[in-house]
N, C-alpha and C positions, 0 to 999 in steps of 0.2 A: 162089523166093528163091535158086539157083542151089545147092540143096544144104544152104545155112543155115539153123541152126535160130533160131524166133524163141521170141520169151519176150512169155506174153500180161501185163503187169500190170492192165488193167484193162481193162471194157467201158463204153463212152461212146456213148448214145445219146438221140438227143430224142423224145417222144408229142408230137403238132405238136397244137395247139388244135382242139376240134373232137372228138376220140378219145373212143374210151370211158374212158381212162387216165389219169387228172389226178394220177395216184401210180406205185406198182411193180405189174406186172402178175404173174399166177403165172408166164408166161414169164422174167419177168425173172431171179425168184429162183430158178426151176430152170437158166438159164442161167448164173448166179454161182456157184451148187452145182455143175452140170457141169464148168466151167472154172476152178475152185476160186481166182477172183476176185471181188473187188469189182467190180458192176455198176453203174453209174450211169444214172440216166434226168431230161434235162432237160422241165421238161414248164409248161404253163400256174400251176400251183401252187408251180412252186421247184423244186431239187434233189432228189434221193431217190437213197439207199446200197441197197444190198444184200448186204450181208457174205459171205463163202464158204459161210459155216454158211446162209443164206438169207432170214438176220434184215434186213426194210428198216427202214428210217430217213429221218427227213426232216432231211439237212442243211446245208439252205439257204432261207429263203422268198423269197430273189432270184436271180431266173434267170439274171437278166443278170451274175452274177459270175462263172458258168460261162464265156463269153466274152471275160471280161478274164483275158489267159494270165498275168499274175503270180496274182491270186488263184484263177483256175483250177488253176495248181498246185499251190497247197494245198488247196484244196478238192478235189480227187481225190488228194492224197496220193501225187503220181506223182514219180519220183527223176532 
């Protein structure tokens, strides 16, 4: 990044169908804890948080709102 620092606000990824992971996996929440961000995991069941503290949450049962970028941005609470 030529020297620039970046700033992580959040981690955004999908468990594709199929996974053993229809939720937060313990990766997830040691990853939110490490990087002392909200983790997010799109997955066959909906949404799912994972706090800094490493607390998940299920907050969404539609996946496909991840997707549509106005309510994707509130839905990860990204500025």
């Amino acid at each position: 990044m030529n020297g620039e620092l970046a700033t992580i606000q959040a981690i955004i990824h999908t468990h594709p169908p199929g996974t053993q992971h229809d939720n937060m996996s313990s990766d997830d929440a040691f990853n939110g804890v490490t990087f002392n961000v909200p983790n997010y995991a799109i997955t066959s069941e909906g949404v799912w948080r994972v706090n800094p503290g490493g607390t998940p949450s299920k907050i969404d049962n539609n996946r496909s709102n991840a997707y549509d970028c106005i309510l994707a941005k509130n839905l990860f609470e990204l500025n």
